[in-house]
C-alpha positions in Angstrom: 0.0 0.0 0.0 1.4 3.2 -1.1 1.2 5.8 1.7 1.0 9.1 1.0 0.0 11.0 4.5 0.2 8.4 8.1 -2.2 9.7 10.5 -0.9 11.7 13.9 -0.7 9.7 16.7 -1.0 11.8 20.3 -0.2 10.2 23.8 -3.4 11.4 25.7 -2.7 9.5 28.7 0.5 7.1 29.9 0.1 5.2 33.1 1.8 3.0 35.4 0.6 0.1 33.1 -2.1 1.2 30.1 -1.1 4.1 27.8 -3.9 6.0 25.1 -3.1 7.5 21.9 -5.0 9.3 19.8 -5.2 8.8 16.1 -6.3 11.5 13.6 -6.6 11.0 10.4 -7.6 12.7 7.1 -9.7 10.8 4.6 -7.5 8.7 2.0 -4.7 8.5 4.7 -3.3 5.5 6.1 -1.2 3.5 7.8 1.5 0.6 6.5 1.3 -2.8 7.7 2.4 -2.9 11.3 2.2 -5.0 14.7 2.1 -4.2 18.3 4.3 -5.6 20.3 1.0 -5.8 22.6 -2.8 -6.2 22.2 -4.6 -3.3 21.7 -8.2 -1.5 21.4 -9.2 0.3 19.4 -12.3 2.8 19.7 -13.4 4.7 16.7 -15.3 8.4 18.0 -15.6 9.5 13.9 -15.1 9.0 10.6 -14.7 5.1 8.6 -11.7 3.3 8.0 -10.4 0.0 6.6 -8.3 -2.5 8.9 -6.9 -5.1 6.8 -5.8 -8.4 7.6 -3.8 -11.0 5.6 -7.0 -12.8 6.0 -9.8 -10.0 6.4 -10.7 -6.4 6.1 -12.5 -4.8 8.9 -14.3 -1.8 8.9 -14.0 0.5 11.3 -16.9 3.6 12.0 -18.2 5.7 14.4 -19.1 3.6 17.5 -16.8 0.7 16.4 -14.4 -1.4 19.1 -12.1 -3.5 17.9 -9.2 -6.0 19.9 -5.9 -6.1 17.7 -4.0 -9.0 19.5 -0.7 -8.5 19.6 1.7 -9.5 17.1 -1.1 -8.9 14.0 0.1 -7.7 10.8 -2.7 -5.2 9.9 -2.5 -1.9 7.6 -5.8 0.7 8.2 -7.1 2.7 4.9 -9.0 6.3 6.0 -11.9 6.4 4.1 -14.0 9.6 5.9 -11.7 11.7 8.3 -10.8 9.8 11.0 -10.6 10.0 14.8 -10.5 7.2 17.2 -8.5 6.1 21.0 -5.9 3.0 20.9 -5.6 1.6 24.3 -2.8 -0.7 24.8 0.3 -1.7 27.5 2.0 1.4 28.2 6.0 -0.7 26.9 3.9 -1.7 23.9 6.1 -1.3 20.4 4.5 -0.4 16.8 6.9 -2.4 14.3 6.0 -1.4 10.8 7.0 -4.0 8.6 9.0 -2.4 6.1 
């Protein structure tokens, strides 16, 4: 997937052992295929989004949760601008793949 924008990613909260980020994004954004060294989830407040799988796509809209166990190779296509909250472990790592 060519990537021409990534969304922002904000740290809204780190604690002793959970940490939230913020993602923003603008629509036909996205994100290359990554992992978390953690599992994660994933709250969508606006917009639509695709999370892709090897196996599956997932949509993701307003209202949606979603639990990204760790270790998943997943990429995310914006769609409609783009806000949601990522809870995960607060030493978790995002590897991108390339």
């Amino acid at each position: 997937m060519e990537v021409l924008n990534k969304p922002q990613l904000t740290h809204l909260e780190v604690g002793e052992k959970l940490k939230i980020l913020q993602i923003k994004a603008l629509a036909n954004m996205g994100m290359p295929e990554h992992s978390s060294s953690h599992e994660a989830v994933i709250v969508v407040q606006e917009g639509k989004a695709i999370l892709k799988t090897k196996d599956t796509e997932y949509v993701l809209k307003k209202g949606s949760t979603m639990l990204i166990p760790a270790g998943l190779e997943h990429s995310l296509t914006v769609l409609k601008d783009f806000k949601a909250v990522a809870v995960m472990a607060t030493d978790s790592i995002i590897n991108f793949k390339n």
